[in-house]
N, C-alpha and C positions, 0 to 999 in steps of 0.2 A: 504494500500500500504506500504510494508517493503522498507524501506530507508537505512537499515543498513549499513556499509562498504560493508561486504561480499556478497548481495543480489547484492549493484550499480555493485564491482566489474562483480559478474555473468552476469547483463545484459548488461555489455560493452563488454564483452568477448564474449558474444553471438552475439550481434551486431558486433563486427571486424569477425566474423567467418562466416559474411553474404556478404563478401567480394567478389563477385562471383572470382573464381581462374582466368578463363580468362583473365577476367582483368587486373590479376598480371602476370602471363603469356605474354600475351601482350605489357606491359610495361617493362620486363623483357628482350622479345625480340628485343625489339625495344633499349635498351638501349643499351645490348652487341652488337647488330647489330653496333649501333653510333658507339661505342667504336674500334671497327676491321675496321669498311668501314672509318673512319678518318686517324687512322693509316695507311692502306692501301693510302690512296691519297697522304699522305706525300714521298711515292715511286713511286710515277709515275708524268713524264709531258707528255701534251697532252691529259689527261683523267682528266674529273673532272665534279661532281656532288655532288651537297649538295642540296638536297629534302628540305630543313629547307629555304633555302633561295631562293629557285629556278634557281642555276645559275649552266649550263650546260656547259661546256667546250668539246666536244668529235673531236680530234683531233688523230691524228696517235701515239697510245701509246706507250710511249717506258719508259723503267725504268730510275729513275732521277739517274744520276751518283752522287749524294751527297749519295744514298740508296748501291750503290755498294760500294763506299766508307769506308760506316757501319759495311757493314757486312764484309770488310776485317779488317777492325782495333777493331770495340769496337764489331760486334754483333759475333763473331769467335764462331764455334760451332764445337765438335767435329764428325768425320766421314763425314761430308759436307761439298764440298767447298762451299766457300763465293757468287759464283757466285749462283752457284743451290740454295743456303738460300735462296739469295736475289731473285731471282726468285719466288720459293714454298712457300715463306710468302705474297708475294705482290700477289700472286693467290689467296692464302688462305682466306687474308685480304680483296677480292675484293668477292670474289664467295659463301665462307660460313656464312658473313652477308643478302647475299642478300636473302639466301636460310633460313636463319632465320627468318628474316622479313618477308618473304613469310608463313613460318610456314610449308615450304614441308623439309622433311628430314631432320627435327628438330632436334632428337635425334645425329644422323650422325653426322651432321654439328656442335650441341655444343661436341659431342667427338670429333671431329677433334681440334676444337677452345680448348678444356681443355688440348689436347697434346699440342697444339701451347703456350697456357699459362706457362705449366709447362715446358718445354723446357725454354724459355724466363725463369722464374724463376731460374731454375737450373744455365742455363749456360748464360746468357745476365744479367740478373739485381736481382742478388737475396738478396740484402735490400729492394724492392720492394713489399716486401709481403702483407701487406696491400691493395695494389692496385691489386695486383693478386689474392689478396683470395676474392675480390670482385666479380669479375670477375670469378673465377670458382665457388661462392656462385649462380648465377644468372644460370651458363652455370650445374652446376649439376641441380637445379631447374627443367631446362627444359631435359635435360637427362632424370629426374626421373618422373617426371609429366606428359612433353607431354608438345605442345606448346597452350592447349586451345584451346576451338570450335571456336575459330577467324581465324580459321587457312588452308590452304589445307590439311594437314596431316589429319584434323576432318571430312573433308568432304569424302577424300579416305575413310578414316575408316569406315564414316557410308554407302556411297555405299559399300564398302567390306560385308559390316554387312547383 
């Protein structure tokens, strides 16, 4: 049995490549999901769900005017009023995690979320980058791969098949 550095290396490297993708996939989804569907609830009262704690709120939703607020003074974007922002992110925020998590129109759904990232970069918080290139590290992932056979998109694909 060779013990060498260069052998250990090889069989650790072997070993992490036995990682089924899924899996990271998976965990991948489920994270950007967290990360959007959070954000998202901090723009709305009446609506509220965290799956992590079990606590339901579903009441007559309406957007929280601290969100309106936002987006006239610090989230200002150009070519769109403040109001349609605040609107088209709190959908965004609410619809394209779920559709993530779900793993149906995966691809779709992290390009919509990677335009919603870089926009937010651009024009909302662009010292932020670290936090955003996280966040479109995860969202091209799933762009390029696929959200994994955990997913509906795997299941369409192999009835298509």
């Amino acid at each position: 049995m060779n013990t060498s550095a260069p052998c250990l290396v090889k069989r650790t490297v072997a070993l992490f490549e036995k990682i089924p993708y899924s899996l990271i996939a998976f965990i991948a989804r489920f994270s950007i999901a967290a990360v959007f569907w959070k954000s998202g609830q901090t723009k709305v009262e009446g609506f509220a769900v965290d799956l992590i704690s079990g606590t339901f709120q579903i009441g007559e939703p309406k957007l929280a005017a601290s969100t309106l607020w936002l987006f006239r003074s610090e989230y200002q974007l150009p070519l769109v009023s403040s109001e349609v922002a605040a609107y088209l992110a709190t959908f965004a925020e609410h619809f394209f995690p779920v559709l993530i998590l779900l793993g149906f129109a995966t691809r779709f759904s992290a390009l919509a979320l990677i335009g919603m990232t870089l926009t937010i970069q651009l024009f909302v918080y662009p010292d932020a980058y670290p936090t955003h290139g996280t966040w479109l590290a995860l969202l091209l992932l799933l762009l390029a791969r696929g959200p994994g056979c955990l997913s509906i998109d795997h299941l369409i694909a192999r009835r298509i098949r």
